[in-house]
C-alpha positions as CSV (number, residue, x, y, z in Angstrom):
1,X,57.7,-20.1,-50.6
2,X,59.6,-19.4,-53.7
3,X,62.5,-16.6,-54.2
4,X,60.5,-15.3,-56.8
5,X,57.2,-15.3,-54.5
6,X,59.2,-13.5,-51.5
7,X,60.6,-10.9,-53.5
8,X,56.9,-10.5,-54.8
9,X,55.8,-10.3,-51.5
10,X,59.3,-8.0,-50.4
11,X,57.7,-6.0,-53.3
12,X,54.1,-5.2,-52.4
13,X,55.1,-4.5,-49.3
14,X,57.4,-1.6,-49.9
15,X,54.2,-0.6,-52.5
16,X,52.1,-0.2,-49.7
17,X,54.4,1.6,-47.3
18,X,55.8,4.0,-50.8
19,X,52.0,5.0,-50.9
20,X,50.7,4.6,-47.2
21,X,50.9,7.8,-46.8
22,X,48.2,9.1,-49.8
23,X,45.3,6.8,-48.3
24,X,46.3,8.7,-44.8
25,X,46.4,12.0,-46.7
26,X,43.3,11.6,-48.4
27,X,41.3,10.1,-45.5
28,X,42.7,13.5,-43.2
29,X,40.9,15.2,-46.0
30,X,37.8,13.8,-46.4
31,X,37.3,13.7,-42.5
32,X,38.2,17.5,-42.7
33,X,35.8,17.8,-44.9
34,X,33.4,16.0,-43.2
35,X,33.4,17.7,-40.1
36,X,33.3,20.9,-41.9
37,X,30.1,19.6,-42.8
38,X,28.8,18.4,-40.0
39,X,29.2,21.4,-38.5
40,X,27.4,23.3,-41.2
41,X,24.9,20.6,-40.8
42,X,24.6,21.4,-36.8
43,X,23.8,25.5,-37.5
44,X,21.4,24.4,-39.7
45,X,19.7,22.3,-37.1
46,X,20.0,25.3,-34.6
47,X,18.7,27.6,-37.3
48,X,15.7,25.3,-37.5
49,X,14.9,25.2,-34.3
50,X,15.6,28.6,-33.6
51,X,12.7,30.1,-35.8
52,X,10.2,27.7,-34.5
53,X,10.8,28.6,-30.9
54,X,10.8,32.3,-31.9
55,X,7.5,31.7,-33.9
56,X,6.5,30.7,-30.2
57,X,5.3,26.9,-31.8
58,X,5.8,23.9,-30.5
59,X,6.9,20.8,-32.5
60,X,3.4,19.7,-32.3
61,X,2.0,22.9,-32.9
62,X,4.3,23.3,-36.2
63,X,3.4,19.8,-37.0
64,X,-0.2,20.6,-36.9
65,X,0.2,23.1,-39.1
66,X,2.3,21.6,-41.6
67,X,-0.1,18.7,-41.4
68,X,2.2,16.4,-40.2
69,X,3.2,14.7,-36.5
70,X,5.4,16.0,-34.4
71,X,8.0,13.2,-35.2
72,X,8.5,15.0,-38.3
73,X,9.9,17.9,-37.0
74,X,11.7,16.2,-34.4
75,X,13.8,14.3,-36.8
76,X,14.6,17.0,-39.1
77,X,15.6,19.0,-36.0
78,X,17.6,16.5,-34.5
79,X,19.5,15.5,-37.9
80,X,18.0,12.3,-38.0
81,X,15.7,13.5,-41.3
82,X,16.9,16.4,-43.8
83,X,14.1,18.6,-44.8
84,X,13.9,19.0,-49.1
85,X,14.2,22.4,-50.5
86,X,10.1,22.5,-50.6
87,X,9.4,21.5,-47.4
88,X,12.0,24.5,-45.9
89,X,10.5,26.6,-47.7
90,X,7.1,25.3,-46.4
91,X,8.3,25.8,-43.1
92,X,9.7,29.2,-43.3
93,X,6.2,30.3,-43.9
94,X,4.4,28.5,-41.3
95,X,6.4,29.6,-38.5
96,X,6.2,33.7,-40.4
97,X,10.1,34.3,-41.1
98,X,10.2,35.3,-45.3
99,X,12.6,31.8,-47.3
100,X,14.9,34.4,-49.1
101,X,15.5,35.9,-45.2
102,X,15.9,32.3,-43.6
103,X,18.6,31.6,-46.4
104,X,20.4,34.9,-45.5
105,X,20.4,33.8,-42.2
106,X,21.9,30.4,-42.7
107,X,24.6,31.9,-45.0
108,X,25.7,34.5,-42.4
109,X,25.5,31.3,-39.7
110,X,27.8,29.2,-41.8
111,X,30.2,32.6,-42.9
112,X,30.8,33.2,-39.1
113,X,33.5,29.8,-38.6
């Protein structure tokens, strides 16, 4: 290897230890973030599940009415699926509890962290 292509290589490698430290800064952020979302995700989920137990339904028997298979609800209630604005809405009134209320809800889940 040349002089010029060690002191090249010397070179990037200071570079990437002088900035090492903003990748690891912004990752730590972004998995912050992240988990602040997933947790946000997970009250959501309980929420969810929460006024279709209180409606006294069943997956199946909220899927029936919805028109849809139980699978449905299973997957937006485990995560797996994320339920549109429409279809929540949709949902809040088959199992009875009002959207605007459901919201209100959510917000004052997510608010208590």
């Amino acid at each position: 290897m040349s002089s010029a292509n060690s002191q090249l290589s010397t070179f990037h490698g200071l570079d990437d230890m002088r900035f090492s430290h903003i990748d690891q800064d912004l990752h730590i952020k972004c998995a912050v973030k992240k988990n602040i979302r997933l947790n946000q995700q997970k009250k959501l989920l309980v929420l969810l599940r929460g006024v279709r137990v209180e409606a006294g339904l069943t997956q199946s028997e909220l899927a029936s009415r919805l028109g849809t298979d139980q699978t449905f609800i299973s997957k937006y209630e485990s995560g797996e699926r994320r339920l549109d604005i429409l279809e929540l809405r949709e949902v809040c009134q088959v199992v009875g509890i009002d959207f605007v209320a459901f919201i209100r809800r959510l917000d004052t889940d997510l608010k208590s962290d």
